[in-house]
Biotite code that builds the C-alpha atoms (Angstrom):
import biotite.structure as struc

atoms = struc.array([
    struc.Atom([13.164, -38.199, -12.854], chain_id="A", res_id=1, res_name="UNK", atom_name="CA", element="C"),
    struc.Atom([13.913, -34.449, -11.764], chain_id="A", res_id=2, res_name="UNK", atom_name="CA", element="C"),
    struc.Atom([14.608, -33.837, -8.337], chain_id="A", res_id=3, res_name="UNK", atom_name="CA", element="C"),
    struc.Atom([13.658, -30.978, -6.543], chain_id="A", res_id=4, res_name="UNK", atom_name="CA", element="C"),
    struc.Atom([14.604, -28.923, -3.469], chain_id="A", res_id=5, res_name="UNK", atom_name="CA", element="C"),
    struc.Atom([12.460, -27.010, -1.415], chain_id="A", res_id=6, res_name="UNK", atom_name="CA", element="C"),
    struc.Atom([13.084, -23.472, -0.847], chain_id="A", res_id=7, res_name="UNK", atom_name="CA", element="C"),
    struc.Atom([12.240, -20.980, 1.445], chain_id="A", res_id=8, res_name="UNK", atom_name="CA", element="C"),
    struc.Atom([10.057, -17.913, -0.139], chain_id="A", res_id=9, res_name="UNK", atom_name="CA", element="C"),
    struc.Atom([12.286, -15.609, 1.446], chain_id="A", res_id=10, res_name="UNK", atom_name="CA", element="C"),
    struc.Atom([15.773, -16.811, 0.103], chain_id="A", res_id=11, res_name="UNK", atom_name="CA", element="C"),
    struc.Atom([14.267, -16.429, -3.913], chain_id="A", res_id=12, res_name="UNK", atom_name="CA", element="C"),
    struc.Atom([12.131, -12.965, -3.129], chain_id="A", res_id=13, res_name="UNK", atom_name="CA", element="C"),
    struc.Atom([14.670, -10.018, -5.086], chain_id="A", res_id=14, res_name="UNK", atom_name="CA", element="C"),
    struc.Atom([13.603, -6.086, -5.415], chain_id="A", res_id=15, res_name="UNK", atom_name="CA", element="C"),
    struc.Atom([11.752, -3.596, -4.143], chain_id="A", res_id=16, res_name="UNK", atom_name="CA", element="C"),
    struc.Atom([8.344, -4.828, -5.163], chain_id="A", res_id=17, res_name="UNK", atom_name="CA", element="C"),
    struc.Atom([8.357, -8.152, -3.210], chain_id="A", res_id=18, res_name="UNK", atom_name="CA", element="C"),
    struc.Atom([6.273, -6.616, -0.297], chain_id="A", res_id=19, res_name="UNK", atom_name="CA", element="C"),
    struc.Atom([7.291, -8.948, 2.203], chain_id="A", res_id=20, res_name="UNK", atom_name="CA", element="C"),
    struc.Atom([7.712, -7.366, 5.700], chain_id="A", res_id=21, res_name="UNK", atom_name="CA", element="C"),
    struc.Atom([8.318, -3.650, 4.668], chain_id="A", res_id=22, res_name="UNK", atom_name="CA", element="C"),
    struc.Atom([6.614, -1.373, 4.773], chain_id="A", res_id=23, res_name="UNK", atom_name="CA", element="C"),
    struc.Atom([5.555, 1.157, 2.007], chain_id="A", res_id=24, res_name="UNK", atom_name="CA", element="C"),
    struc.Atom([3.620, 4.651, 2.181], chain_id="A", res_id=25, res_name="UNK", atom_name="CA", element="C"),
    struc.Atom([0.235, 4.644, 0.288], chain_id="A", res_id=26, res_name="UNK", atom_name="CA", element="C"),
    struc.Atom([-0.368, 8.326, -1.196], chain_id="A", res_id=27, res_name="UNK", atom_name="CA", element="C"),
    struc.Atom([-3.792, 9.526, -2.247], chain_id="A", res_id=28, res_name="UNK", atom_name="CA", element="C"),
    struc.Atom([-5.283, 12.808, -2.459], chain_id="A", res_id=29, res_name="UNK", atom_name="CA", element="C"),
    struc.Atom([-8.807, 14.052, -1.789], chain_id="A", res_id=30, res_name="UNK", atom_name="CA", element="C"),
    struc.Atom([-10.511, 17.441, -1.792], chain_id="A", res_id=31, res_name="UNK", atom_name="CA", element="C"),
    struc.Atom([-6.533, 18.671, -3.194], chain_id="A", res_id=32, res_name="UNK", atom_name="CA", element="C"),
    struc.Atom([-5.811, 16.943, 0.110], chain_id="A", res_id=33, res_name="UNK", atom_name="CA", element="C"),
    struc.Atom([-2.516, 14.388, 0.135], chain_id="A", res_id=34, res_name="UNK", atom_name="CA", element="C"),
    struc.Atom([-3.022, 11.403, 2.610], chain_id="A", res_id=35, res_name="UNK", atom_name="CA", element="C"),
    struc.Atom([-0.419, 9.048, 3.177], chain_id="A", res_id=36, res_name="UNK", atom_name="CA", element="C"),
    struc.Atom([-1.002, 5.510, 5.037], chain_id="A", res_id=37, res_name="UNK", atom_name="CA", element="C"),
    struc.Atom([1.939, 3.175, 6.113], chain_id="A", res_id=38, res_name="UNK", atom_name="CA", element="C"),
    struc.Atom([1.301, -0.177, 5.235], chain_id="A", res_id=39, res_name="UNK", atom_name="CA", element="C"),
    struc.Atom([2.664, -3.944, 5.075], chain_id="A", res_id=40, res_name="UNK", atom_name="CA", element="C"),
    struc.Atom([0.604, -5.734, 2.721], chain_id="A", res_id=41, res_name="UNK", atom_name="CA", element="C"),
    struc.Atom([0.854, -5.441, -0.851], chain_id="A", res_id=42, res_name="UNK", atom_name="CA", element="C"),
    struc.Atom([2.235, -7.127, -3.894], chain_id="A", res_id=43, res_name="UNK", atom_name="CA", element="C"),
    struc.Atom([2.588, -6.629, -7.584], chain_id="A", res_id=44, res_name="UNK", atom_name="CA", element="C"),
    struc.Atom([1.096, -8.939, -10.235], chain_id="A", res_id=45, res_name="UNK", atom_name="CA", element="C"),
    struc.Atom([-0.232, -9.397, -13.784], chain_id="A", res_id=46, res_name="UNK", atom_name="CA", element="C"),
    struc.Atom([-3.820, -9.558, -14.159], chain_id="A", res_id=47, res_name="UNK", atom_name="CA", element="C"),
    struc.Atom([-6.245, -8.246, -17.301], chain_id="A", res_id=48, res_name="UNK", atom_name="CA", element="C"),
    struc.Atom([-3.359, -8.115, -19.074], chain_id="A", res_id=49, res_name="UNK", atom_name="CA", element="C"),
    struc.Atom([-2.079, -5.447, -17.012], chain_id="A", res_id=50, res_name="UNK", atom_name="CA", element="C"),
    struc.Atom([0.844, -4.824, -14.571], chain_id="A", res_id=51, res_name="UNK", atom_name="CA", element="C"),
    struc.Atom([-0.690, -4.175, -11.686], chain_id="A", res_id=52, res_name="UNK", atom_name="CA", element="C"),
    struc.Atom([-0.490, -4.041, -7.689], chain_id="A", res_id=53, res_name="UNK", atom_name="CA", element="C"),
    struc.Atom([-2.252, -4.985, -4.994], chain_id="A", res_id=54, res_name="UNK", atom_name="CA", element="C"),
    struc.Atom([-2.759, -2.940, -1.572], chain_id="A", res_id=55, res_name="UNK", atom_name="CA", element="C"),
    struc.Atom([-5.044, -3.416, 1.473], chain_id="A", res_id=56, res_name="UNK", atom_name="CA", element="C"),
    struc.Atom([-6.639, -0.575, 3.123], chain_id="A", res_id=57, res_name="UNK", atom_name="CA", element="C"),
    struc.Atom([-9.221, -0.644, 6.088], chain_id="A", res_id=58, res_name="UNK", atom_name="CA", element="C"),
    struc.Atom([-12.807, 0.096, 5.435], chain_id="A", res_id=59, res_name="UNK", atom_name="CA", element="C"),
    struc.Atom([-12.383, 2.925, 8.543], chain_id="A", res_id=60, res_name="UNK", atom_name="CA", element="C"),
    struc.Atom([-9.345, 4.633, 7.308], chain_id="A", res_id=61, res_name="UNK", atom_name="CA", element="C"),
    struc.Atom([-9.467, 7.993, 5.652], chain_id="A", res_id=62, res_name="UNK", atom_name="CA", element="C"),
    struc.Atom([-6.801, 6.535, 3.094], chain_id="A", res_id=63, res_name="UNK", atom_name="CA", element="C"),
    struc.Atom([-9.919, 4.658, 2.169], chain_id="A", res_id=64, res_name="UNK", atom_name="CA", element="C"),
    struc.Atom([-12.095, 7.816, 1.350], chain_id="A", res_id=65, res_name="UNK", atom_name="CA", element="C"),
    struc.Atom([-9.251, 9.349, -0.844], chain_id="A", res_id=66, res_name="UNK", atom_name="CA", element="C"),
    struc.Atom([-8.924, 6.349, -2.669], chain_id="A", res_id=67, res_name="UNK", atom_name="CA", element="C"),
    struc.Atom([-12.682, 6.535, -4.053], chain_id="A", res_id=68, res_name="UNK", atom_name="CA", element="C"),
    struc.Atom([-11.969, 10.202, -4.658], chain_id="A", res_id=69, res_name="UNK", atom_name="CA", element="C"),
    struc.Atom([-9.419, 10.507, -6.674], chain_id="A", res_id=70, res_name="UNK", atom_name="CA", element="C"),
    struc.Atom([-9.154, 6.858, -8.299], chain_id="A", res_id=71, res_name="UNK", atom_name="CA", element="C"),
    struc.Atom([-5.125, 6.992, -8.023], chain_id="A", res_id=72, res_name="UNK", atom_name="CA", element="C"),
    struc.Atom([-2.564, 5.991, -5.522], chain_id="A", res_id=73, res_name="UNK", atom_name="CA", element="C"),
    struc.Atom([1.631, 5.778, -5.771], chain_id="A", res_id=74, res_name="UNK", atom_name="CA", element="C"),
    struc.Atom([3.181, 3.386, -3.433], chain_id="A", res_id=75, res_name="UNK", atom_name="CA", element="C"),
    struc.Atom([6.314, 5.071, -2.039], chain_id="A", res_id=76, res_name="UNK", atom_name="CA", element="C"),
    struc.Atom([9.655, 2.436, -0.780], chain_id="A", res_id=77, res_name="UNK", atom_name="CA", element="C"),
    struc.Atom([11.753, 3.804, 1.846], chain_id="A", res_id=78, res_name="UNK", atom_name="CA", element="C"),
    struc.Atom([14.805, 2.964, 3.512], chain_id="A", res_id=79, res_name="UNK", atom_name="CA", element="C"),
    struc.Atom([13.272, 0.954, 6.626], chain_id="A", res_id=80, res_name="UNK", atom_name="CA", element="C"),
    struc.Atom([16.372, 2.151, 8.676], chain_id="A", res_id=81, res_name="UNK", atom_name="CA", element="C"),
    struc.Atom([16.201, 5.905, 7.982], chain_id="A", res_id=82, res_name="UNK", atom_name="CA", element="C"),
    struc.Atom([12.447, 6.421, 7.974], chain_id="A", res_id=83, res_name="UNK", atom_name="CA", element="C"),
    struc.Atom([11.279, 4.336, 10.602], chain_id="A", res_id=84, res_name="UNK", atom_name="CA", element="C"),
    struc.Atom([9.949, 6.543, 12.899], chain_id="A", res_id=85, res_name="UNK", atom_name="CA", element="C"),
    struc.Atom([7.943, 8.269, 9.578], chain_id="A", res_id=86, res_name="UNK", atom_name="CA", element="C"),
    struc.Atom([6.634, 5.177, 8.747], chain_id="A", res_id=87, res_name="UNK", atom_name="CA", element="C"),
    struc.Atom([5.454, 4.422, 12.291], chain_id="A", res_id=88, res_name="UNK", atom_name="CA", element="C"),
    struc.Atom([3.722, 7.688, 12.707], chain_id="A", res_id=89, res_name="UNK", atom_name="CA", element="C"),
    struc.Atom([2.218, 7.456, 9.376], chain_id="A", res_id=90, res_name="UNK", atom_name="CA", element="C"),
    struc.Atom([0.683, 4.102, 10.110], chain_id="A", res_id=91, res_name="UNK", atom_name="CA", element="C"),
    struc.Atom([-0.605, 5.513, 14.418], chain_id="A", res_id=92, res_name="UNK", atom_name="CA", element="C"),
    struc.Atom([-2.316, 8.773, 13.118], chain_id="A", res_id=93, res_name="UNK", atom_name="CA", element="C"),
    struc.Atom([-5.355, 9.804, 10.960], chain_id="A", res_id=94, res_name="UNK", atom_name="CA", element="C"),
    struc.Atom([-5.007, 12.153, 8.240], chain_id="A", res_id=95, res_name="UNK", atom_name="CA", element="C"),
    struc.Atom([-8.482, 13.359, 8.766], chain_id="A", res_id=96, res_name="UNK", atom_name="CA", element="C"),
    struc.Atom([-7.347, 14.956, 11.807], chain_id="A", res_id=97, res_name="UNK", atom_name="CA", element="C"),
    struc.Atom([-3.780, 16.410, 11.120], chain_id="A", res_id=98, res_name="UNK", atom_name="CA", element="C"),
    struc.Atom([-1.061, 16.989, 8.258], chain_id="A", res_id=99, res_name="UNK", atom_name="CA", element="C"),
    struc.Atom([0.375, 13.635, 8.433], chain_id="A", res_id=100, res_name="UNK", atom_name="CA", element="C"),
    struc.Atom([3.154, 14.170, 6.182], chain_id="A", res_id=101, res_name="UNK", atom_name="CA", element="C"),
    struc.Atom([4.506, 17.598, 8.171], chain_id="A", res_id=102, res_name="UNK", atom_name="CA", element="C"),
    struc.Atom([3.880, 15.561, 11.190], chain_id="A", res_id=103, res_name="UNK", atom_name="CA", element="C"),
    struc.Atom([6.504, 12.593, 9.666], chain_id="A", res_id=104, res_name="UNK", atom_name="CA", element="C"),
    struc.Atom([8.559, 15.362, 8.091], chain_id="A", res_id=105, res_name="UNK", atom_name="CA", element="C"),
    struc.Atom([8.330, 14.060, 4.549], chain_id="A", res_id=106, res_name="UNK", atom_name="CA", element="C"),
    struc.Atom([7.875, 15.959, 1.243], chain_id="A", res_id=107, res_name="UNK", atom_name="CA", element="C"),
    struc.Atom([5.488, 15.274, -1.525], chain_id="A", res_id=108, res_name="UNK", atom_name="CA", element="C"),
    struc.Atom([6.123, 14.971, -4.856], chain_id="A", res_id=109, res_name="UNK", atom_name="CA", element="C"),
    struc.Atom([3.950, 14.559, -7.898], chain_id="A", res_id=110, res_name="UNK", atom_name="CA", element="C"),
    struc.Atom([3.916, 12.674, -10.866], chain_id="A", res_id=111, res_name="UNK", atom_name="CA", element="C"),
    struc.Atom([1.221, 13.503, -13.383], chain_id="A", res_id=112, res_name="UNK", atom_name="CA", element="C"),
    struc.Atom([-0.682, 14.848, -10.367], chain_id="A", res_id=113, res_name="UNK", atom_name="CA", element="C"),
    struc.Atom([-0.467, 11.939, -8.555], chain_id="A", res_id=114, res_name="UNK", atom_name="CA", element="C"),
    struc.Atom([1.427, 12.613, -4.907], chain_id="A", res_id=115, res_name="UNK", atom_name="CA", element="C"),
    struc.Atom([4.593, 10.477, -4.012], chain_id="A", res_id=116, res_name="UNK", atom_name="CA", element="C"),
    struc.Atom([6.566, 10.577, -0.948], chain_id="A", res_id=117, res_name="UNK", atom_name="CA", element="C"),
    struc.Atom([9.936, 12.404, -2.710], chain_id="A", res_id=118, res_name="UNK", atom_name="CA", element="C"),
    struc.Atom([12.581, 10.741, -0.084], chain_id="A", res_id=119, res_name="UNK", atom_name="CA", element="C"),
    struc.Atom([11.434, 7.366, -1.458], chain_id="A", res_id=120, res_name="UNK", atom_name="CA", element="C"),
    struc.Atom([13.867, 4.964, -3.188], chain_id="A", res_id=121, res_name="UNK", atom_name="CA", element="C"),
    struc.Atom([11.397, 3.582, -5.718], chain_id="A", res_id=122, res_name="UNK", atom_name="CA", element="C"),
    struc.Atom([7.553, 5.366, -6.369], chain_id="A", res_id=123, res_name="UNK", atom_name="CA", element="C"),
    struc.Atom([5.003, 2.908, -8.656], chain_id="A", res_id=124, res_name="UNK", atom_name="CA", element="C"),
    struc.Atom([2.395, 5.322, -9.346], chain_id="A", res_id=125, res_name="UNK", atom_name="CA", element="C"),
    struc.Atom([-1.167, 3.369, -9.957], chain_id="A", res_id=126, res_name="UNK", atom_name="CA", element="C"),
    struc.Atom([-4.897, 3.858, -11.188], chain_id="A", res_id=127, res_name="UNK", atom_name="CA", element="C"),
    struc.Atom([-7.339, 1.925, -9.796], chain_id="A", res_id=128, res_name="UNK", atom_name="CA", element="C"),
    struc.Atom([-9.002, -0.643, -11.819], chain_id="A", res_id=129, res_name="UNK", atom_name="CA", element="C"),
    struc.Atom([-10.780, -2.640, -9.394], chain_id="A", res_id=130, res_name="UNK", atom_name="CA", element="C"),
    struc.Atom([-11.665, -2.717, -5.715], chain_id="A", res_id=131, res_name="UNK", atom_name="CA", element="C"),
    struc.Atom([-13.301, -5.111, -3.263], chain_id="A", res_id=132, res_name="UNK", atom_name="CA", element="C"),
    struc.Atom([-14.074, -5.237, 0.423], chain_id="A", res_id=133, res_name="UNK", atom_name="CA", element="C"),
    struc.Atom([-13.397, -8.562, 2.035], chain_id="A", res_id=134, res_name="UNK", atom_name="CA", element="C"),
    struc.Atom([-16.179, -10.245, 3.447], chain_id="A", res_id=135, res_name="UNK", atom_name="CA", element="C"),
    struc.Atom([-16.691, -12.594, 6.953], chain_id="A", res_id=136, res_name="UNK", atom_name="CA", element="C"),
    struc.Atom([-18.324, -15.263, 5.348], chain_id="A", res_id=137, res_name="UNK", atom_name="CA", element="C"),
    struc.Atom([-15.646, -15.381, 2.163], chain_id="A", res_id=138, res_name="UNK", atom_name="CA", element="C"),
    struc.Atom([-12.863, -16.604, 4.829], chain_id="A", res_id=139, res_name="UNK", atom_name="CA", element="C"),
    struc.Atom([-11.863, -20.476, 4.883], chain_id="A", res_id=140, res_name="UNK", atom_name="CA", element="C"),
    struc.Atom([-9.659, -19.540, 7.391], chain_id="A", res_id=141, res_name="UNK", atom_name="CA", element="C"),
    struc.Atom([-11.780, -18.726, 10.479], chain_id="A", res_id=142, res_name="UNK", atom_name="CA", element="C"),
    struc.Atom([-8.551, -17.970, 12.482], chain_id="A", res_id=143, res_name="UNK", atom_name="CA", element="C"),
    struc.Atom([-7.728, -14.972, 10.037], chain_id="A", res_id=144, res_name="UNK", atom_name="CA", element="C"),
    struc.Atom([-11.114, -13.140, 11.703], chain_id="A", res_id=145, res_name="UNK", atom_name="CA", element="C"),
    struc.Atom([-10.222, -14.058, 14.896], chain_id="A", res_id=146, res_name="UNK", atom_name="CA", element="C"),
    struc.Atom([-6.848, -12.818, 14.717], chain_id="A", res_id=147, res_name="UNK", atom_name="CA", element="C"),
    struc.Atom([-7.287, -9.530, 12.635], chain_id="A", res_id=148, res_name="UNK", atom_name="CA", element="C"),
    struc.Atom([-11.136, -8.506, 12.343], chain_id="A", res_id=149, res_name="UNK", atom_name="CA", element="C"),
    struc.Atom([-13.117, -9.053, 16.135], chain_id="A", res_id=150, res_name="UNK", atom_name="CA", element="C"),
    struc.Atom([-13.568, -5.342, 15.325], chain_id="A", res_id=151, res_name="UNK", atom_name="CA", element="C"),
    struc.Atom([-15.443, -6.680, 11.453], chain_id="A", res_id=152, res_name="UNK", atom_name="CA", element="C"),
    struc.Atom([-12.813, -3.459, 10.464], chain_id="A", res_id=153, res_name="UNK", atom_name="CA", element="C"),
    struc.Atom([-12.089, -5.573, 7.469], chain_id="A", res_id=154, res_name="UNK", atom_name="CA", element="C"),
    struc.Atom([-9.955, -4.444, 4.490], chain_id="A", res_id=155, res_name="UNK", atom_name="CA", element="C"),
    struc.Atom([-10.818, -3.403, 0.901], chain_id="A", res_id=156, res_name="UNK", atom_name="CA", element="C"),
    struc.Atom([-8.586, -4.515, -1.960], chain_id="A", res_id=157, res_name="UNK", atom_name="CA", element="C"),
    struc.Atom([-7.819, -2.183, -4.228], chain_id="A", res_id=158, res_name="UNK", atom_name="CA", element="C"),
    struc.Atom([-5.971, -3.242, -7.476], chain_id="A", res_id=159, res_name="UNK", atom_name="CA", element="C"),
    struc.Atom([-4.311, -0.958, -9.609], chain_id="A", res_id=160, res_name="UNK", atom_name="CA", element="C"),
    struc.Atom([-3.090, -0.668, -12.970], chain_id="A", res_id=161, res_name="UNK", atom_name="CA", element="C"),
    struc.Atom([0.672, 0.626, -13.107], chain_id="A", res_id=162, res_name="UNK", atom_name="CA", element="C"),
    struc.Atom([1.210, 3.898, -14.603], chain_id="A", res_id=163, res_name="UNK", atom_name="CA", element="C"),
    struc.Atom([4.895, 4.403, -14.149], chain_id="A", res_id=164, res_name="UNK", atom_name="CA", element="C"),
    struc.Atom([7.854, 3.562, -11.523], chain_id="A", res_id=165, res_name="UNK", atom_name="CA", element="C"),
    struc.Atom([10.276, 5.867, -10.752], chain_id="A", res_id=166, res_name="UNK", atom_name="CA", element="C"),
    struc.Atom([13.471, 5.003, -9.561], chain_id="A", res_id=167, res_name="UNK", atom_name="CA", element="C"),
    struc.Atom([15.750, 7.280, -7.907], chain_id="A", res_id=168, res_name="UNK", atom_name="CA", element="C"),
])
């Protein structure tokens, strides 16, 4: 008989792509537009025999609107440390009413037309394949609603095949 040790998630997790309490910049454009959204949720995966990854935007956010637009998103890494403040501001203000990106004082990029944050460590750039708003009744876990949707603001996955990642 094997035996077997449990693990924490968090001790096996390596790379850039694991997701797990950092935060990454979402870029989209719209009417020739860039957006960019701070976010925490994510992941990468392998699904329809694709590579593809997994982000979380709220049904109310403008990042939402230049997602259906244009059909294609990168996912920007930073260096936590270095960009915090950028990554804050990018999460507390809506690009609907403002430049966010002068506003955080970073500088856009594009790779096959799709907009990057260029200060980034790694870029995946993505084409979305599939999206779908959550829905109240689809939750097991009642606590999750209570906890992050009293406002029924609830996210839309978007998944997205991988087009490239660039590494600086």
């Amino acid at each position: 008989m094997h035996v077997f040790q449990p693990v924490n998630p968090e001790d096996i997790e390596n790379g850039p792509y694991r997701f797990v309490g950092e935060k990454i910049i979402i870029t989209s454009l719209k009417d020739g537009k860039v957006n960019a959204v701070s976010a925490e949720w994510g992941g990468v995966g392998y699904v329809w025999n694709k590579r593809v990854t997994f982000i979380f935007v709220r049904k109310s956010r403008y990042t939402r609107e230049c997602l259906d637009e244009s059909g294609e998103y990168s996912i920007s890494f930073m260096d936590q440390e270095a960009y915090r403040g950028a990554l804050k501001y990018l999460g507390m203000v809506s690009g609907r009413d403002e430049d966010k990106l002068a506003g955080a004082r970073l500088n856009v990029n594009y790779d096959d037309g799709i907009p990057f944050i260029d200060e980034a460590k790694e870029v995946i750039t993505c084409k979305v394949i599939y999206k779908q708003g959550f829905e109240k009744d689809c939750f097991v876990d009642k606590e999750i609603i209570e906890k992050l949707y009293k406002d029924e603001d609830y996210h839309i996955l978007y998944t997205g095949e991988v087009n490239k990642i660039l590494l600086r």
